[in-house]
Structures are given as structure tokens and as C-alpha cells.
C-alpha positions in Angstrom: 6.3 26.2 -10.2 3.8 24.7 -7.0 5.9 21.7 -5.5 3.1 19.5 -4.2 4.1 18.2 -0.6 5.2 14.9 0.1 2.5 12.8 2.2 3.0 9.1 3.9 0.5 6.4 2.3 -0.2 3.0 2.9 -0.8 0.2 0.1 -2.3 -2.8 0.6 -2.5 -5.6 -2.0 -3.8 -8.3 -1.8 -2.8 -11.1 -4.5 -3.7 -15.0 -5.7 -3.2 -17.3 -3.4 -1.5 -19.6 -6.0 1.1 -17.6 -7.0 4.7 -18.6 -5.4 7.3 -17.3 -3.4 9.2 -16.1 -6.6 6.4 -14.8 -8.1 5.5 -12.3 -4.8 8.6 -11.3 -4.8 8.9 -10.5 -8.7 5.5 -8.2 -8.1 6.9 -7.0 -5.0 9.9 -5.6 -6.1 8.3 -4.7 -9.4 5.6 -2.5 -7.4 8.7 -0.7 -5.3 10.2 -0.1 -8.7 7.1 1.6 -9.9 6.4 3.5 -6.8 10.5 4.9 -7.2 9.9 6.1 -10.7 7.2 8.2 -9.9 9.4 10.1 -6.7 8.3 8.2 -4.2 10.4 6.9 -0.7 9.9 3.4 0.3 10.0 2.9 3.8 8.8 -0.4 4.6 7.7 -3.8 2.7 5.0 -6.1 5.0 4.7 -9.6 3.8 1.7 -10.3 5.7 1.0 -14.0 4.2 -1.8 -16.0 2.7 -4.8 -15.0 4.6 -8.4 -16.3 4.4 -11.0 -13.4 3.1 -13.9 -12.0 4.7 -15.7 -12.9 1.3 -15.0 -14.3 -2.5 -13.1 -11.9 -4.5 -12.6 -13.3 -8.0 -13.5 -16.7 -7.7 -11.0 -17.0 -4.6 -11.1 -17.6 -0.6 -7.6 -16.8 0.1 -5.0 -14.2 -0.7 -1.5 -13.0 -0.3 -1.5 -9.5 1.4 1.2 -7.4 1.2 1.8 -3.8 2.7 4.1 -1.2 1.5 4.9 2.1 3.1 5.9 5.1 1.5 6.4 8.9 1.2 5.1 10.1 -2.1 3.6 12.7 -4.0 -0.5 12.5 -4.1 0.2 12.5 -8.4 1.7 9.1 -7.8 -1.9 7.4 -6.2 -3.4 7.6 -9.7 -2.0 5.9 -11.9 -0.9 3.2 -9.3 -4.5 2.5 -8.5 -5.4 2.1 -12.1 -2.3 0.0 -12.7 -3.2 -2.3 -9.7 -6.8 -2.7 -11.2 -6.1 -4.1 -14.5 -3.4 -6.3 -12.9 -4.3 -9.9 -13.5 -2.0 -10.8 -10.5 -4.2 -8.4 -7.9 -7.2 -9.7 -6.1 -8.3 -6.4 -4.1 -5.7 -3.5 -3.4 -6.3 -0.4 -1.6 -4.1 2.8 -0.7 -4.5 4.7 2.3 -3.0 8.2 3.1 -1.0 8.6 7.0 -2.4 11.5 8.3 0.1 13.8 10.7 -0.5 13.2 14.7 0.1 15.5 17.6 3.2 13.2 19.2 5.6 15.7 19.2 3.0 18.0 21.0 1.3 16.1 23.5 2.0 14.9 26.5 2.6 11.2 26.1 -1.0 10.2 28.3 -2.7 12.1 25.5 -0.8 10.9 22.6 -3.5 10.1 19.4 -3.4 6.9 17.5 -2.2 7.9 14.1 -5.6 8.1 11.5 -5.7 6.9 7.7 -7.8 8.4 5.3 -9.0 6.6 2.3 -7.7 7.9 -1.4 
């Protein structure tokens, strides 16, 4: 049996600016849920706000970002990204993998910012 290696991602979503606090919340905790079933660790929830955007995305000027942290399996990114395009609720959403940084190696002058690749 291969066990696939546990990796740290980032997910940014980015939803209607017209939905309430309720409503976030409802996703929010709906979208932990889903990342739990499929094996992965949250570690941290950012409500980031309403934000204006760089451009029009769906007819809309503003949206609500949020940012969740977590420690997954890569098997996981799939079927979340295709979830969170069909979702009526999701303006833009994007999911970034953490890569590892030499901090426990370097001296702390020479310490590298941590990098994110795109999945």
C-alpha cells in the first residue's frame, strides 16, 4: 500500500459580497467539514472581509475572502477545486501548496521566506 505524504496547502475563496454573516459562516464551516472528510488537518480559518477586486468576476466588484490552512493529502485538491467551481456561492477560489523552508537549518540572517506553489 503507497501512503501519500501529508503536504500544507493554502485555500483562498473568495465569495458574494451579498451574502451575510450567517451565510459565511454556514460555507465556512461547511468547507472545514469537507476538507475533514477527505483526511485533512485544519489549522487555521482567515476571515479576511469584503474586499474590493482587482477586476469584475461574475458580474461583481467586491468579495468576501476567506483563507483556510490545512495539512492534507494532494488526493483531496481535486475534488475540492471542482466542488468550489460549480459552487454558486464562490466568485474565484484558488489552492496553493506550502512548500518546506530551511528554518530549522539556517542561521536566522539567512532564514527564506516560506514559497507557495500553485495546484
Amino acid at each position: 500500500m503507497n501512503r501519500e505524504e501529508t503536504r500544507m496547502y493554502e485555500s483562498v475563496v473568495i465569495l458574494r459580497p451579498s451574502l451575510g454573516d450567517p451565510e459565511i459562516q454556514q460555507f465556512s464551516d461547511a468547507y472545514t467539514a469537507r476538507l475533514e472528510q477527505g483526511g485533512s488537518t485544519i489549522i487555521k480559518v482567515d476571515k479576511w472581509g469584503k474586499r474590493k477586486l482587482a477586476y469584475e468576476v461574475k458580474g461583481e466588484r467586491k468579495g468576501v475572502y476567506l483563507c483556510f490552512s490545512f495539512r492534507g493529502k494532494g488526493a483531496v485538491i481535486q475534488p475540492l477545486q471542482s466542488a468550489n467551481r460549480i459552487h454558486d456561492m464562490i466568485l474565484k477560489s484558488m489552492t496553493l501548496r506550502i512548500e518546506k523552508t530551511s528554518h530549522d537549518t539556517a542561521p536566522s540572517s539567512e532564514v527564506e521566506e516560506p514559497t507557495s506553489v500553485v495546484v
